[in-house]
C-alpha positions as CSV (number, residue, x, y, z in Angstrom):
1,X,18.9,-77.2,-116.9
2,X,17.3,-79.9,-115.5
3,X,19.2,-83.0,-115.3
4,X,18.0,-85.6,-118.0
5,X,17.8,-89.4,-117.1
6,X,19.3,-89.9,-120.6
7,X,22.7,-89.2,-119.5
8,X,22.9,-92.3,-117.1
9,X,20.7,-94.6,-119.3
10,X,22.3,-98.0,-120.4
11,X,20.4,-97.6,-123.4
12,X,21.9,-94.3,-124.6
13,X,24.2,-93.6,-127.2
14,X,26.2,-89.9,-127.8
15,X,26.1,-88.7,-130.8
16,X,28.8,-86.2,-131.6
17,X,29.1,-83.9,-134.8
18,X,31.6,-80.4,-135.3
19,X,28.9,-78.4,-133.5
20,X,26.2,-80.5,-132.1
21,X,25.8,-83.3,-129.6
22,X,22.6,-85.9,-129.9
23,X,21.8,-88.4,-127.5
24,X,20.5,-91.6,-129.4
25,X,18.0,-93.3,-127.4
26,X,18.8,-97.3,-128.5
27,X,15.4,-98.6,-127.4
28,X,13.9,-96.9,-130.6
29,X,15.9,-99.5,-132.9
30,X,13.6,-102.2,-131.9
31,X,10.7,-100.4,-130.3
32,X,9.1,-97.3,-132.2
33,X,7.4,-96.0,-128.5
34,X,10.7,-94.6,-127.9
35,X,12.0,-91.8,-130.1
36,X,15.4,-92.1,-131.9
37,X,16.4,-88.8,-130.4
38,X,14.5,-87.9,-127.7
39,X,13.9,-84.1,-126.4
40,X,16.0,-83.2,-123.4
41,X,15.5,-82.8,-120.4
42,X,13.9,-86.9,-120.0
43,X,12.7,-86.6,-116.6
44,X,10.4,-89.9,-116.5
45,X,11.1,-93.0,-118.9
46,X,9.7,-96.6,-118.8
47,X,13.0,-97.9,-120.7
48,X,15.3,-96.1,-118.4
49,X,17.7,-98.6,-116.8
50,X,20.7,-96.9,-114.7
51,X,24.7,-98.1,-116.7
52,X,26.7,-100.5,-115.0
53,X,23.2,-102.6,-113.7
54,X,23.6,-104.9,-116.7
55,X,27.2,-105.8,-115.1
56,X,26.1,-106.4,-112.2
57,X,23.1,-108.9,-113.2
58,X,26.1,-110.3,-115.2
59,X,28.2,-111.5,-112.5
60,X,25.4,-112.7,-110.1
């Protein structure tokens, strides 16, 4: 499967039940463009910002 952008986006959130795993996209809490769960694979998305490059703005 391809690799979805989702699963190195700042803005995500996993989900996790007894069976299922969801990946909650956080965007859609204050911006109905982005879907609450989006379908995987995201290959392309104008929110996507990679983790850890909200620390790093943090500390310059």
């Amino acid at each position: 499967m391809t690799q979805s952008l989702c699963e190195s986006c700042q803005n995500v959130r996993e989900i996790c039940t007894a069976r299922s795993r969801f990946l909650l996209c956080e965007l859609s809490l204050t911006n109905a463009d982005y879907p609450k769960y989006p379908p995987q694979p995201i290959v392309r998305c104008d929110g996507y910002q990679p983790k850890g490059k909200a620390d790093e703005q943090e500390k310059a």
